[in-house]
C-alpha positions in Angstrom: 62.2 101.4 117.2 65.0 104.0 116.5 67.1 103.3 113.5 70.3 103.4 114.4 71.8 104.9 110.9 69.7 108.3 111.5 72.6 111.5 111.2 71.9 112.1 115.2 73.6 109.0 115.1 99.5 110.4 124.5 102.2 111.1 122.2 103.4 113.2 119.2 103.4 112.4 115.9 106.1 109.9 114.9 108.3 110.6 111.6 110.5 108.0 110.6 114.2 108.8 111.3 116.3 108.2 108.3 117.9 109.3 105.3 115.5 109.9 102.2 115.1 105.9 100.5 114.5 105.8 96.5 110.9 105.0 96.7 108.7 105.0 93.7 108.0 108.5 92.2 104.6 109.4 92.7 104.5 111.5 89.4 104.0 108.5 86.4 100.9 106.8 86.0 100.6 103.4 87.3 99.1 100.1 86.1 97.5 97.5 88.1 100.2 94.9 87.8 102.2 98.4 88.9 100.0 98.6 92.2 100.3 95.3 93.0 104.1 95.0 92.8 104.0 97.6 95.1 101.7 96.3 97.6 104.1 92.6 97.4 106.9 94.8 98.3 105.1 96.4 101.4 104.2 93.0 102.4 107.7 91.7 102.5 108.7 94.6 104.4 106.0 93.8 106.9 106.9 90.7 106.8 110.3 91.4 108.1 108.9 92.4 111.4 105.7 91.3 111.9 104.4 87.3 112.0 102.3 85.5 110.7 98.6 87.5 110.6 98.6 88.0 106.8 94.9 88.3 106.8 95.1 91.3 109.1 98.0 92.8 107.1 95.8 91.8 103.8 93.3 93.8 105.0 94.7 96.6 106.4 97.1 97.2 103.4 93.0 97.0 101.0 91.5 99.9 103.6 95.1 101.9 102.7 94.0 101.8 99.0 90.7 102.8 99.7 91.7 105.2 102.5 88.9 104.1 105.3 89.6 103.5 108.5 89.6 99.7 110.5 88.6 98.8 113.4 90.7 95.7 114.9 89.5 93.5 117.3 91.6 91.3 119.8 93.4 91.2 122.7 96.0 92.7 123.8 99.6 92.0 123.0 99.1 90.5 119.1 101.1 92.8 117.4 98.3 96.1 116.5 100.7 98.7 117.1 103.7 97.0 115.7 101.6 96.9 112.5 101.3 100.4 112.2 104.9 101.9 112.9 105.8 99.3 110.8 103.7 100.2 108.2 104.8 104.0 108.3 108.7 102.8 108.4 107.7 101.3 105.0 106.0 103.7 103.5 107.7 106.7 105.2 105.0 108.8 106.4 104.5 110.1 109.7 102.3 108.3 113.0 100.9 108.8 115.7 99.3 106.4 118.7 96.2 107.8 121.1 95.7 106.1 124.2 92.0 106.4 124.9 90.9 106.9 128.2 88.3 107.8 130.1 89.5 111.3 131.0 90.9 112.0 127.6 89.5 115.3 126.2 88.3 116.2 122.8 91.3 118.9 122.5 93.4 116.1 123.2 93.1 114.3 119.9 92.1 117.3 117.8 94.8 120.2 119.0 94.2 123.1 120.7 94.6 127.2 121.1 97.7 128.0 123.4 98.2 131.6 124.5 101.9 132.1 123.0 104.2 135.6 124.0 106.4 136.6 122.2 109.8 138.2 122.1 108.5 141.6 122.3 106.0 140.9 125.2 103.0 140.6 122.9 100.3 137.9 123.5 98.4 135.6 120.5 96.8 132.5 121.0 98.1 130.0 118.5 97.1 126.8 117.3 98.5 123.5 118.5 97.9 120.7 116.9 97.2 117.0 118.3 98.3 113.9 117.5 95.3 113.3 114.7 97.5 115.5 112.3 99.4 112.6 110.6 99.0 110.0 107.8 98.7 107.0 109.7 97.1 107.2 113.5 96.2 104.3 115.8 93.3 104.7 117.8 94.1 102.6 121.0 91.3 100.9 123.1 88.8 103.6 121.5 86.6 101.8 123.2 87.2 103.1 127.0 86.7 107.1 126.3 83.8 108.4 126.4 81.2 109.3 124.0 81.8 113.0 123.9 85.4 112.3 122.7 84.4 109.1 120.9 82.8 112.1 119.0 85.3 114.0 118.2 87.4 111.3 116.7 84.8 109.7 114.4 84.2 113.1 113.3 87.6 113.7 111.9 87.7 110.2 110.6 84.8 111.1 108.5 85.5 115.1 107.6 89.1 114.3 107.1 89.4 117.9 109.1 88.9 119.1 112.3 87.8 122.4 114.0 89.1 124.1 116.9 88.3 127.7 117.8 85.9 128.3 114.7 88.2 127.1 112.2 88.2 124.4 110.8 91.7 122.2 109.4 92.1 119.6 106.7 94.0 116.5 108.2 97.1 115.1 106.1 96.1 112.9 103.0 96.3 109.8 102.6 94.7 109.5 106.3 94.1 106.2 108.0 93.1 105.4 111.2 93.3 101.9 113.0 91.3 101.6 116.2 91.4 99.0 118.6 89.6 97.3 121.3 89.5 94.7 123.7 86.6 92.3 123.4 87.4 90.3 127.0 87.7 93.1 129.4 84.6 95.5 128.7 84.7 96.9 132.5 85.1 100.7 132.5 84.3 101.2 128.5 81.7 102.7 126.4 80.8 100.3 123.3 80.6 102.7 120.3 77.1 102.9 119.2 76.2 101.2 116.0 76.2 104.7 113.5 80.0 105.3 114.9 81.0 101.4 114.2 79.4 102.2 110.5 82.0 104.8 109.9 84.9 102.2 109.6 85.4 100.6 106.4 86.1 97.4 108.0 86.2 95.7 110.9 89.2 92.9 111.3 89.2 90.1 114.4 92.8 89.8 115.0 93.5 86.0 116.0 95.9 84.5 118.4 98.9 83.3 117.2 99.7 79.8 116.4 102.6 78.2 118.2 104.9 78.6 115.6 104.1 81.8 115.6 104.2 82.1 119.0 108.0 80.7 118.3 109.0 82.9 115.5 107.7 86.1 117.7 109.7 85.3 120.3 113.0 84.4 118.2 112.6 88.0 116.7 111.9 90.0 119.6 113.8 88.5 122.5 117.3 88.2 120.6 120.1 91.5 120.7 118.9 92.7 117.4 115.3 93.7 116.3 114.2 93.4 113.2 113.0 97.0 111.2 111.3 97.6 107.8 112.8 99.5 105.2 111.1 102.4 103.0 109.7 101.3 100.0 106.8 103.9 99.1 105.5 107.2 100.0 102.4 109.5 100.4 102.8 110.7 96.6 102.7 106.9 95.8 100.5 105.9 98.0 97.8 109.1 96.6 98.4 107.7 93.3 97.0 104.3 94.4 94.5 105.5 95.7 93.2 107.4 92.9 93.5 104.2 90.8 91.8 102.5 92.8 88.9 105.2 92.8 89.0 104.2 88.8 89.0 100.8 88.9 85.7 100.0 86.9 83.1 97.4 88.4 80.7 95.7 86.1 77.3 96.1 86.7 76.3 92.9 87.9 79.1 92.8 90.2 78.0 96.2 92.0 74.3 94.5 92.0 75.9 91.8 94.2 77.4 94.1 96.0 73.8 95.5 96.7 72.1 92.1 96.7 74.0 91.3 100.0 73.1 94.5 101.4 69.5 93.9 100.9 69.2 90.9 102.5 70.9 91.4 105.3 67.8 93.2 106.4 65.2 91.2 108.2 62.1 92.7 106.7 63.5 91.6 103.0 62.0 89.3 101.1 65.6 87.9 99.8 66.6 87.5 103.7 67.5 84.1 104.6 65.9 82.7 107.9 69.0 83.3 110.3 68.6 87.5 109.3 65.4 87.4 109.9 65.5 85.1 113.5 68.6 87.5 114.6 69.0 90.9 112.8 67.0 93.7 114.3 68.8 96.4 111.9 70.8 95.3 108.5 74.1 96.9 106.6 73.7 100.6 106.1 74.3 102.0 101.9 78.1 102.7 103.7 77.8 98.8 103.6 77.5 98.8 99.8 80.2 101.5 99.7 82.7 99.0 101.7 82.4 95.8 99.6 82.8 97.9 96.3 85.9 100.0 97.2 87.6 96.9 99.3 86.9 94.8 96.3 88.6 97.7 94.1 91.1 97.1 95.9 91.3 93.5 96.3 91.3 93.8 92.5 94.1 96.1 92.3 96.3 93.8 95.0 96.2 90.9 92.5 96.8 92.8 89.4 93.4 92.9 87.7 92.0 96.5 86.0 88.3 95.3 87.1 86.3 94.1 90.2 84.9 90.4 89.9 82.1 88.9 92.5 84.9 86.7 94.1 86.4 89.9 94.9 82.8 90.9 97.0 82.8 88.0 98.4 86.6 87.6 99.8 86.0 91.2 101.2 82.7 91.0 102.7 83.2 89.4 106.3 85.2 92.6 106.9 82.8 94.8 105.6 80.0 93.9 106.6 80.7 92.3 110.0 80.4 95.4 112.3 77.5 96.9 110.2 74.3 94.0 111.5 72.9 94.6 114.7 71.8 91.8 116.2 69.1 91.0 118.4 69.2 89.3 122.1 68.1 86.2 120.8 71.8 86.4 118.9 73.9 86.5 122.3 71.3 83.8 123.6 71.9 81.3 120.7 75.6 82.4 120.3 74.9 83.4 117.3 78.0 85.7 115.4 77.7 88.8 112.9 80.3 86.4 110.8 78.0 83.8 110.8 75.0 85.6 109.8 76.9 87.5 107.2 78.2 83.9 105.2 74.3 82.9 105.3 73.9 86.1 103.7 77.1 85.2 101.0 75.2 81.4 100.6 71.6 82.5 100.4 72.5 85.5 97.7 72.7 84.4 94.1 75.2 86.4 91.6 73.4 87.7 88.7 74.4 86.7 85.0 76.9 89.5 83.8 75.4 89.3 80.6 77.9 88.7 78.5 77.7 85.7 75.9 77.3 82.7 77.6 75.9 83.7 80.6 72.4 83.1 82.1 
């Protein structure tokens, strides 16, 4: 059986239109209690617009810290898109959206050599770029292009860069991409193979929206003035997030929780509780214990602590590691989900002692 870890494994970019805001300088050095005033304050911008869904903007807003990308799951119509430009409006840095088809090209998403003349009559080909060259970029229905440009956009989303004609271009930083796709209507698509799924962070299942919800969407959208989010961060701020977030320290037993879950979320394991081994053929990949510790960083950060705790693995860990099992047939027979294997993982792994007086 192949493991499928091996290595083999429409529009321009959107700027917000406005005035320069105050936003927090990027140039200090901030706290944790610093971080999450910030993130509060992107909420409530958020909040403005979008409703209800505060697990998917919780989640989204822990994948900005630790710069991954997210792969949201839902139908259609439940407020992805809005997310994102909102998102940008409040932290002022440019977007983009890519509808995925299935005749979208490679050079579609990446950019691509024009042949330019000049003034003087003189020919040079020149380098255009696509609509991957901005902070924030939402992956539409990735699911319905094909694999060769599947491809091309995992590959940025991991090298941060692409290459077109030999050379090769670093992407904007911070860089985030949110993809999207449809789990009802899977006529005409190509699922993305389990080694492409791994390269998200996370993986968020975007519910439908309560009927008060449903009521408050349609108060806000339906009346003669729409609601927008202001600026209230940047790309300097948002770097210097992400760097703390990068030095947020985690206690060793919480990172060998962190691996604990990964472990025996592979069948063969002798810490694998019986639903892994009845219904996983392949377990979390190491990006697996990559995702729980940088997401709980993160969720660490978000409620003003300097360190990671195991509640902090555990809140984060349906998201993480979701997307990253691959289940056998004998899963779809029984109706058995990844979220459901996953929490027997959480219940059937014990945290160790941290050592520290008192502890076993």
């Amino acid at each position: 059986m192949t493991d499928p870890f091996s290595s083999n494994a429409d529009d321009a970019i959107r700027t917000p239109d406005r005035a320069a805001t105050p936003a927090a300088s990027g140039g200090g050095t901030m706290s944790p209690a610093d971080v999450s005033r910030m993130v509060e304050q992107i909420r409530a911008e958020l909040a403005k617009v979008i409703v209800g869904q505060t697990d998917l903007v919780k989640s989204v807003l822990l994948a900005l810290l630790a710069e991954g990308h997210v792969l949201l799951e839902g139908v259609p119509g439940l407020g992805k898109t809005m997310l994102l430009r909102t998102l940008a409006d409040a932290m002022e840095m440019p977007w983009s959206r890519i509808q995925f088809t299935p005749d979208l090209m490679p050079a579609d998403i990446t950019g691509t050599e024009v042949l330019h003349q000049g003034a003087d009559g003189s020919r040079e080909f020149k380098y255009r770029s696509g609509p991957i060259n901005a902070n924030l970029v939402l992956a539409d229905e990735i699911n319905r292009a094909t694999p060769k440009t599947q491809s091309a956009m995992l590959e940025a989303m991991q090298e941060r860069a692409v290459t077109v004609a030999g050379e090769t271009r670093a992407l904007p930083r911070p860089f985030l991409v949110m993809a999207t796709q449809n789990p009802v209507e899977m006529d005409g698509t190509y699922p993305l193979p389990e080694a492409q799924l791994d390269r998200f962070l996370m993986k968020i299942l975007v519910p439908f929206p309560t009927a008060e919800e449903l009521m408050g969407i349609s108060e806000r959208t339906t009346g003669a003035v729409t609601s927008t989010a202001s600026a209230v961060c940047d790309a300097a701020t948002l770097q210097e997030m992400i760097a703390l977030t990068r030095r947020v320290p985690v206690p060793e037993h919480v990172t060998r929780y962190a691996v604990d879950l990964v472990v025996a979320s592979h069948p063969d394991q002798g810490t694998a509780p019986t639903d892994v081994r009845n219904y996983v053929r392949f377990g979390a990949s190491p990006r697996g214990v990559q995702s729980l510790v940088l997401t709980g960083k993160a969720n660490a950060l978000t409620e003003g602590r300097p360190n990671v705790s195991i509640e902090d693995i555990k809140s984060v860990a349906l998201g993480a590691l979701r997307h990253r099992l691959v289940l056998g047939y004998e899963a779809t027979a029984d109706g058995v989900t990844g979220d459901s294997l996953v929490d027997s993982v959480i219940h059937a792994v014990t945290p160790a002692g941290s050592g520290v007086r008192g502890a076993p």
